[in-house]
C-alpha atoms as one frame of an Amber mdcrd trajectory, in Angstrom:
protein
   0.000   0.000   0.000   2.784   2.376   1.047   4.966   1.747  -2.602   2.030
   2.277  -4.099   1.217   5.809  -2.335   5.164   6.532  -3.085   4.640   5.724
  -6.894   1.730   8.285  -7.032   3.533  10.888  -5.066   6.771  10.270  -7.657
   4.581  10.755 -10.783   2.895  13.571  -9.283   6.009  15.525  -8.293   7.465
  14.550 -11.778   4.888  15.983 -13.662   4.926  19.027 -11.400   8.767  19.522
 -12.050   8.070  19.311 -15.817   5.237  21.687 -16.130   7.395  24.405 -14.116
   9.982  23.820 -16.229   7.732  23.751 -19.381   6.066  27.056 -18.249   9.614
  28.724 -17.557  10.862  27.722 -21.219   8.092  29.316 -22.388   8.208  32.890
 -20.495  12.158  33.019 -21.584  11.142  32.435 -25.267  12.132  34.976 -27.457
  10.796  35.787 -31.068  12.902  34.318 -33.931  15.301  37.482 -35.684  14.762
  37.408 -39.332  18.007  36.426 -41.461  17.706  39.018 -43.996  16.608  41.838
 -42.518  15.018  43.866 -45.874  12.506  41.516 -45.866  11.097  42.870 -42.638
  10.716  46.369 -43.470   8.781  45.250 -46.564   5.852  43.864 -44.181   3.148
  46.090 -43.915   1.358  46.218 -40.072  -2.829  47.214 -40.561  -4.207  48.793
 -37.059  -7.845  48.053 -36.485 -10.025  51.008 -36.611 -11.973  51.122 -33.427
């Protein structure tokens, strides 16, 4: 009964671990640079009217 209580408590805490670490990845991410960089001023950014 115990080893099986421990097993649950390891998956659990795993899975917590990973989804920190998942949600910290994500928060550093950064936006890809563009390799040529004329191609960026060519794009053309609309603004909703409101």
């Amino acid at each position: 009964m115990l080893r099986h209580i421990s097993e649950r408590y390891a998956r659990g805490l795993c899975a917590a671990v990973v989804a920190v670490v998942t949600l910290i990845l994500a928060a550093n991410a950064v936006p890809a640079r563009a390799v040529d960089e004329r191609r960026t001023s060519n794009v053309q950014q609309t603004h909703h009217a409101r």
